[in-house]
C-alpha positions as CSV (number, residue, x, y, z in Angstrom):
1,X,8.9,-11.6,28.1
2,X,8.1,-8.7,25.6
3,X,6.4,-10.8,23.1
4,X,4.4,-13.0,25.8
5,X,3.5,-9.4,26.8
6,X,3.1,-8.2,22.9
7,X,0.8,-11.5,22.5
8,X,-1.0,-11.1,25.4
9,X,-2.4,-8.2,23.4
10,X,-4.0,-10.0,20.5
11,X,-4.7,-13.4,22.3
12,X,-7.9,-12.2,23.5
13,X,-9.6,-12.2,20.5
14,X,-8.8,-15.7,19.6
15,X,-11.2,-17.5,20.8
16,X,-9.8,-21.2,21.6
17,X,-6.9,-21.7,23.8
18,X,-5.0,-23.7,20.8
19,X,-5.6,-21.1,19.0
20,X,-3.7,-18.5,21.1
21,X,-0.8,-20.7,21.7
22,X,-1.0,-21.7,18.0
23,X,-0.7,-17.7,17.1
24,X,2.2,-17.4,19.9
25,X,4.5,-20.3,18.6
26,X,4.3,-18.6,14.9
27,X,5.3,-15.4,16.4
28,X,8.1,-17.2,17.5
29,X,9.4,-18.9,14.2
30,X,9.1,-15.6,12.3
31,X,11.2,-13.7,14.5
32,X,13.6,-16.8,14.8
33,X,16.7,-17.2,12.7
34,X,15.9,-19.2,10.5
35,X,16.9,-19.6,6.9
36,X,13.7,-20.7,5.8
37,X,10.1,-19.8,7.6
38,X,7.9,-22.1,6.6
39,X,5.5,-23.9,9.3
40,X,7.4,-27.3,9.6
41,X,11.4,-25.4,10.4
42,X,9.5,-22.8,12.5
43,X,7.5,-25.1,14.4
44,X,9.8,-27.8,14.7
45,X,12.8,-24.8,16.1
46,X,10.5,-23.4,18.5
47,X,8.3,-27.0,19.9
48,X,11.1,-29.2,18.7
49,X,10.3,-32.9,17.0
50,X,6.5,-33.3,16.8
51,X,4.8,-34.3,13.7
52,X,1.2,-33.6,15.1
53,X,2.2,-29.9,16.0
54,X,3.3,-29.1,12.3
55,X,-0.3,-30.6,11.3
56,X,-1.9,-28.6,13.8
57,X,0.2,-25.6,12.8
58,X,-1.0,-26.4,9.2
59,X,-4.4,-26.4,9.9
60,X,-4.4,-23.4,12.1
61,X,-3.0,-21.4,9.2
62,X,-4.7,-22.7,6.4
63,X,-7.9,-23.5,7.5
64,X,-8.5,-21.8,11.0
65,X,-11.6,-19.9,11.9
66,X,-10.3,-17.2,13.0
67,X,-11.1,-13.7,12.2
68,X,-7.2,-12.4,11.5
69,X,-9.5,-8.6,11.0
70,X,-9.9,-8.3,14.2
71,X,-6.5,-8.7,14.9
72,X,-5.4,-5.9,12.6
73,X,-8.1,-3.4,13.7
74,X,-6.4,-4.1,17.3
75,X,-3.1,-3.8,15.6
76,X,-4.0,0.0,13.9
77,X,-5.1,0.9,17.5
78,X,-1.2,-0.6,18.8
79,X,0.5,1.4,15.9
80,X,-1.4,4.5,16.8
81,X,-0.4,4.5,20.3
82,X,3.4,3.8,19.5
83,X,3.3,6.0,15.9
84,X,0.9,7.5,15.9
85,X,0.7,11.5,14.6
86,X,-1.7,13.9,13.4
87,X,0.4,14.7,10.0
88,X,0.6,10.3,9.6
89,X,1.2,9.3,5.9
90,X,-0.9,5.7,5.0
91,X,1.6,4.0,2.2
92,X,0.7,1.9,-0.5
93,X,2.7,-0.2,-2.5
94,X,2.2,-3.7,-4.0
95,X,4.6,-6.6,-3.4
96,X,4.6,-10.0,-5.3
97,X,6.2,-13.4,-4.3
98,X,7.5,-15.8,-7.0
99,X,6.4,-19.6,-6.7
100,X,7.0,-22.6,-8.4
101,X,3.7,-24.3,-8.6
102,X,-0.1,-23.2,-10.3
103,X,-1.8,-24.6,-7.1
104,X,-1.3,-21.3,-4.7
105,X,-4.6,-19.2,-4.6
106,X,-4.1,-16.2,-6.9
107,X,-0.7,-17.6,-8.8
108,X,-0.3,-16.8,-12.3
109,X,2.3,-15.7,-15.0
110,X,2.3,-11.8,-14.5
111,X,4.8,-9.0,-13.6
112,X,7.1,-10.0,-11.0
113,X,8.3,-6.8,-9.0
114,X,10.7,-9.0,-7.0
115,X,12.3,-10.4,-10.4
116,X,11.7,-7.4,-12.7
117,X,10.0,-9.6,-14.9
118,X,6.4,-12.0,-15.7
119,X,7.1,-14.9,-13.9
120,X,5.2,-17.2,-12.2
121,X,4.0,-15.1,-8.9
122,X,1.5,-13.9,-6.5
123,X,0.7,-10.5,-6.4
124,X,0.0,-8.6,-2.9
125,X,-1.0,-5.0,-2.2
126,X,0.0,-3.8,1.0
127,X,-1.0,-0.3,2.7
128,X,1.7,0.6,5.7
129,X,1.8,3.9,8.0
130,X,4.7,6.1,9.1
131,X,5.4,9.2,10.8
132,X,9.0,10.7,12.4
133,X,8.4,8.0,15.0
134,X,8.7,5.0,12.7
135,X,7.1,3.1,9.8
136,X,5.1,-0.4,9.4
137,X,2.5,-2.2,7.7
138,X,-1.3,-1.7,8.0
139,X,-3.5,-4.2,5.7
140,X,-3.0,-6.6,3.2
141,X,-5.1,-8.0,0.3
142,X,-4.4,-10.7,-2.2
143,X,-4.8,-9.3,-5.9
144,X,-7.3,-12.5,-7.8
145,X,-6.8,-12.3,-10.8
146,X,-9.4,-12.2,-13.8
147,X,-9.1,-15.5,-15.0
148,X,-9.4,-17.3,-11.5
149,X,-12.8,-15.9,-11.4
150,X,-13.5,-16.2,-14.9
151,X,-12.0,-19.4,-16.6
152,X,-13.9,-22.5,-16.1
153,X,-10.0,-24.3,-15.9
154,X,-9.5,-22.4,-13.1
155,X,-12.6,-23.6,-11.3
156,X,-11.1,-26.8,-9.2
157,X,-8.4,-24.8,-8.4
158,X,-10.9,-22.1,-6.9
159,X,-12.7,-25.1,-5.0
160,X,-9.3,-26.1,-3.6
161,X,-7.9,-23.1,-2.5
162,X,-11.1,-22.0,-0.5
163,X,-11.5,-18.9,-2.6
164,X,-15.0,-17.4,-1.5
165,X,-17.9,-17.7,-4.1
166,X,-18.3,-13.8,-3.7
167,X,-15.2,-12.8,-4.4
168,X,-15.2,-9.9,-7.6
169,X,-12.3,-8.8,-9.4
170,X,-11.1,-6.0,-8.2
171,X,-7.3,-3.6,-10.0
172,X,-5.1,-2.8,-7.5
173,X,-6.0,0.6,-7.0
174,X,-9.6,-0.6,-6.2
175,X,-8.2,-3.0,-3.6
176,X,-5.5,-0.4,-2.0
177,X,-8.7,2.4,-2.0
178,X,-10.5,-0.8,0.0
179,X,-8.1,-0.9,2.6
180,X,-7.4,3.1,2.6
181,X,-11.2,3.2,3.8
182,X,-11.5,0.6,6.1
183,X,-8.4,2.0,8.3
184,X,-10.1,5.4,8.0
185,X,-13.6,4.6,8.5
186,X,-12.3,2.3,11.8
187,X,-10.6,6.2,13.1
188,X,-7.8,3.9,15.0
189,X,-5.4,5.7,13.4
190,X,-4.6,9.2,13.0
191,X,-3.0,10.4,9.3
192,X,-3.6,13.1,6.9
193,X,-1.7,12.1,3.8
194,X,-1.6,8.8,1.6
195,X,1.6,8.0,-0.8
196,X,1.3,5.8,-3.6
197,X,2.9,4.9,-7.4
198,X,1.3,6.0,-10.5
199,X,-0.5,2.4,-10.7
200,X,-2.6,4.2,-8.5
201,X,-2.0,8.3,-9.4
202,X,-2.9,7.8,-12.7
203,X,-6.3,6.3,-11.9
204,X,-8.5,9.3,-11.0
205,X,-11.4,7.3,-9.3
206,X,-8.7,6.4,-6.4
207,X,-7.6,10.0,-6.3
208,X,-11.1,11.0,-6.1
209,X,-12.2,8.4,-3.2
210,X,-9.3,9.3,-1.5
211,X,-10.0,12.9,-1.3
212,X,-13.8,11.7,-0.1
213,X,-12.1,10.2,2.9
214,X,-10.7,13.9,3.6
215,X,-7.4,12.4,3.0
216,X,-4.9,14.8,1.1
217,X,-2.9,12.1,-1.5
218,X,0.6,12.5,-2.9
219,X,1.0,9.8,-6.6
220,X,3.6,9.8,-9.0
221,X,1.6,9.7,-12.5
222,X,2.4,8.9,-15.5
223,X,4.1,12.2,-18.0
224,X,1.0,11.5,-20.1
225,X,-1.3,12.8,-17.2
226,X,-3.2,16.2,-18.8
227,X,-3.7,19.2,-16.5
228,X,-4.6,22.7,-17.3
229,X,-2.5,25.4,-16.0
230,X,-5.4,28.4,-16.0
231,X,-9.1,26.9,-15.5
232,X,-11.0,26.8,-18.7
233,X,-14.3,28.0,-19.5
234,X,-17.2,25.7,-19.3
235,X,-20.8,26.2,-20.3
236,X,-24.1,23.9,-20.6
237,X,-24.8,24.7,-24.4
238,X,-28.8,26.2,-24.9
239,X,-31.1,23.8,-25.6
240,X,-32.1,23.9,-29.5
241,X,-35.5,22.9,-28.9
242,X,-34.8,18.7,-30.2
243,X,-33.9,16.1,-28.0
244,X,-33.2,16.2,-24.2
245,X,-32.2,19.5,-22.9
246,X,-28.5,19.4,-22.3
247,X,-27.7,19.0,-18.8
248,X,-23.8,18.2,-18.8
249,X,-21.3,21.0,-18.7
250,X,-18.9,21.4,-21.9
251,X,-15.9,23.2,-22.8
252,X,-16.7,26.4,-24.3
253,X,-15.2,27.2,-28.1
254,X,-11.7,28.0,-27.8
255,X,-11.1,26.7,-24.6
256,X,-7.2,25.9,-24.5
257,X,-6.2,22.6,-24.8
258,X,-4.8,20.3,-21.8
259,X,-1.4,19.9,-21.5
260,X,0.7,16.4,-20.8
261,X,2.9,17.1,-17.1
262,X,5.6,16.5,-19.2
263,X,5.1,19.1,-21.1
264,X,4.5,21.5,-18.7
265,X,7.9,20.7,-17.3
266,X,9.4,21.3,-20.3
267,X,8.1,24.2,-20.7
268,X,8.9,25.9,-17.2
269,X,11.8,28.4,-16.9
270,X,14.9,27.4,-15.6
271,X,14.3,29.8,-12.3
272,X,11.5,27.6,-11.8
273,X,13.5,24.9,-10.4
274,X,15.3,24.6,-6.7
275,X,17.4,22.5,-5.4
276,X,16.3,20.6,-2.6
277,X,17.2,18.2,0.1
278,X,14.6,15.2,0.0
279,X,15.9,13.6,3.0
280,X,19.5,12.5,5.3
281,X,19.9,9.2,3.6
282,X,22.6,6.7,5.0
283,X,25.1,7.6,2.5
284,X,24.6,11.6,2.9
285,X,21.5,13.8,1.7
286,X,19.3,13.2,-1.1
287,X,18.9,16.1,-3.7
288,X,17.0,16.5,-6.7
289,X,15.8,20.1,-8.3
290,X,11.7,20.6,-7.6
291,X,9.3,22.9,-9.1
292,X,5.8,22.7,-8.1
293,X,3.0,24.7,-9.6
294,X,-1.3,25.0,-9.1
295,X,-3.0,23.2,-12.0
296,X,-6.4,22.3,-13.0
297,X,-6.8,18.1,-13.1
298,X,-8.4,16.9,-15.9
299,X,-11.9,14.9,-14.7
300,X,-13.7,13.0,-17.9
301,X,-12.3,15.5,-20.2
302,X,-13.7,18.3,-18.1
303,X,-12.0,21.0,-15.5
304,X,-11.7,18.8,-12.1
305,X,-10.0,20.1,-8.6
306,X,-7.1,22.5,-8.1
307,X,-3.9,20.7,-7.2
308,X,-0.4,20.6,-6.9
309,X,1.7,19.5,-9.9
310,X,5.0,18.7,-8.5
311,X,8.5,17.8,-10.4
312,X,11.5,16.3,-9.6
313,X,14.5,15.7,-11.6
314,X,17.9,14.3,-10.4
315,X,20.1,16.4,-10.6
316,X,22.9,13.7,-12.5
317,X,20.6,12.1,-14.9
318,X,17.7,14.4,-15.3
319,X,15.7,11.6,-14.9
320,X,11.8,13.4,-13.8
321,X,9.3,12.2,-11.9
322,X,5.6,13.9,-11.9
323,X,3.3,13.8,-8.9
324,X,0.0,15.6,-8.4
325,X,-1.2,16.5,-5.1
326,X,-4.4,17.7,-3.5
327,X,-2.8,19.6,-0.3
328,X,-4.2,22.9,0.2
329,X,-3.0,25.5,-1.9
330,X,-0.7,27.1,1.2
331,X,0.8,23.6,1.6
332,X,5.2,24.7,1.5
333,X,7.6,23.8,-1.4
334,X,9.2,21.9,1.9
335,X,6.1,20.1,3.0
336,X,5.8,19.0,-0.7
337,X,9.6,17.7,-1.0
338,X,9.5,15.6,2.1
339,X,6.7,14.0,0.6
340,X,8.1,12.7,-2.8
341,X,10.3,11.0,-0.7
342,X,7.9,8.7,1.5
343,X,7.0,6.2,-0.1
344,X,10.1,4.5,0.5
345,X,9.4,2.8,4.0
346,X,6.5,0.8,2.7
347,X,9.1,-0.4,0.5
348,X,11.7,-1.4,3.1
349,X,8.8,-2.7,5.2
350,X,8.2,-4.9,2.7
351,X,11.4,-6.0,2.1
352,X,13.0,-6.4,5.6
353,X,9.7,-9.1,6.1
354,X,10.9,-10.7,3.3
355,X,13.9,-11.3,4.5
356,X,14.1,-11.4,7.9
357,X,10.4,-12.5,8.4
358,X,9.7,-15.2,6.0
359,X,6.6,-12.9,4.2
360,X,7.3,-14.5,1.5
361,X,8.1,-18.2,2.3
362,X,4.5,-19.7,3.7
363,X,3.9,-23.1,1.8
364,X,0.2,-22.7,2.2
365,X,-1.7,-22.3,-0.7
366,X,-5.6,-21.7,0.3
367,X,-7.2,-18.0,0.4
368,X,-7.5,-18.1,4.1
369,X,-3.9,-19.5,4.4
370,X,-2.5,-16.7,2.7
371,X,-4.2,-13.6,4.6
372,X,-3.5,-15.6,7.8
373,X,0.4,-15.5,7.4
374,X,0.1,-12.3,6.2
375,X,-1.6,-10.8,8.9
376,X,0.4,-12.5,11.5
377,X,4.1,-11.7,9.4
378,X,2.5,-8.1,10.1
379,X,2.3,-8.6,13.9
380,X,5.9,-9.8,14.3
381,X,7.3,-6.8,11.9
382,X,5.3,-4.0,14.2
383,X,7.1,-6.4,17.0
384,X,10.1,-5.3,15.8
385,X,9.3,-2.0,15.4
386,X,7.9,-1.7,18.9
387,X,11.1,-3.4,20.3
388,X,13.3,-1.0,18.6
389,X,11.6,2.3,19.8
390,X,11.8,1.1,23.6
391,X,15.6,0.3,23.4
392,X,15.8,3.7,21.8
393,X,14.6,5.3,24.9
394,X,16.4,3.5,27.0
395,X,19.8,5.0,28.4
396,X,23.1,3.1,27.3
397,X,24.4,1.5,30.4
């Protein structure tokens, strides 16, 4: 009854009648427990024995015209109403899926997250929300990468796999700031703060399109990552009557150096450092020693914005981990902890609809196939999600 009530949502903007209960019986074999969740086991558990259903089903996923974006701008609107808070964090994280063929739109030898190594794999970047009310996933986009585009060998498999004649290459980061915008611009959601790794902190065009959304962003970067800790001098040096006149700003002689994050931890006094509790994990508190200090981000070898520089070392291994941050300069040392430790639910997000909600077992291999099952997989998990907050506020009988 919930998820005829949870489809009845969504089944609106599918056009076609087949197409709605199409949408519905997936629903169904992705929450089912199944070992395996791909459309013939999930179609044939939920409509038993029909051949021309798993063809249907087939088609409908790989080829059906219909607009799964319309879906997910519904979906932001669902999440805000259930999730939903002014102080919302957006997550990004990628998320690959190992297959066995070349056929799959996007496959290719590259780094596996899943295996910890290059394998043969697709490679997904995913943008989820969460607030103190719960976490899920947002978006999805399918990283393409150069050679599909490029390489005339690849060009039968482009035709095959449906991939559109427009699509560019585009890094990660350049696809995660694509979604970041979309939910923004769409103002379905409310959030104030955006998580990622240092795939995408150590790229300052995302940092700077992410503060143009008036978004305040939180990345691990790498310990090479230069910052000034005082503001240097610039000047636009006086025209010496030859040439253009000099319009770009320079660093004045004598202007100190920028300094790597990891030397500036180095560097700090040990009173510098707290201890502080991250978060209540399941096996007891996480702790790790902080320091954060104002620094001056290096833009193009120039003076950029004013931000935080936050450290964390564990407290066993002195292992550190660098993060800049563009929160207001009364943001707390508190405020600043609790964030170095969420980007963890886009993580389990992706890993619970691994496992429990076949993300990664689709056997389709066209462009459209792919961000169909996606989208659909990101349905059933806010399902769960939506399920587990109501029997929360229910009383125990």
């Amino acid at each position: 009854e919930e998820l005829r009530a949870y489809h009845a949502i969504y089944s609106p903007l599918l056009q076609r009648r087949e197409q709605r209960e199409a949408a519905h019986t997936y629903l169904q074999g992705l929450l089912a427990t199944l070992p395996r969740k791909s459309i013939e086991p999930m179609v044939l558990a939920v409509d038993g024995v029909a051949p021309a259903a798993v063809r249907a089903m087939q088609a409908f996923i790989s080829e059906g015209q219909w607009n799964d974006e319309r879906l997910l701008s519904q979906h932001w609107k669902e999440v805000d109403t259930d999730l939903g808070a002014a102080d919302g964090v957006l997550m990004v994280d990628g998320s690959d899926f190992p297959k066995q063929g070349v056929h799959s739109v996007g496959v290719k030898r590259q780094y596996c997250g899943e295996l910890g190594k290059r394998a043969n794999c697709q490679a997904g970047v995913f943008v989820g929300y969460a607030s103190s009310r719960g976490y899920t996933v947002l978006d999805r986009r399918l990283y393409v990468p150069t050679e599909w585009l490029t390489d005339d060998a690849y060009a039968e498999r482009r035709r095959q796999c449906g991939l559109p004649t427009e699509t560019t290459f585009k890094t990660k980061p350049e696809l995660a700031q694509e979604m970041l915008a979309t939910v923004g611009q769409s103002q379905a959601l409310r959030c104030r703060w955006v998580v990622a790794d240092e795939a995408c902190g150590g790229n300052p065009a995302f940092l700077e399109r992410v503060a143009g959304l008036g978004l305040w962003y939180f990345t691990e970067v790498p310990h090479t990552t230069r910052v000034w800790e005082v503001r240097p001098a610039t000047h636009i040096p006086s025209w010496r009557g030859r040439g253009r006149r000099p319009r770009r700003e320079r660093l004045v002689e004598g202007a100190p150096e920028a300094r790597t994050v990891l030397g500036v931890a180095t560097a700090l006094p040990a009173e510098a450092w707290t201890r502080q509790t991250i978060t209540e994990g399941s096996q007891g508190p996480m702790v790790a020693e902080f320091a954060a200090i104002r620094v001056v981000a290096v833009r193009d070898t120039l003076p950029g914005p004013d931000v935080w520089l936050v450290l964390r070392r564990h407290l066993e291994t002195g292992e550190l981990k660098t993060y800049l941050c563009n929160a207001p300069v009364d943001a707390t040392l508190e405020t600043l902890v609790h964030m170095s430790g969420m980007r963890w639910p886009i993580d389990t997000c992706c890993e619970d609809s691994k496992q429990l909600l076949g993300m990664g077992d689709d056997e389709v291999r066209s462009w459209t196939g792919w961000h169909h099952h996606m989208t659909l997989v990101i349905l059933a998990h806010f399902f769960v999600v939506r399920m587990s907050l109501r029997l929360k506020k229910k009383p125990r009988r």
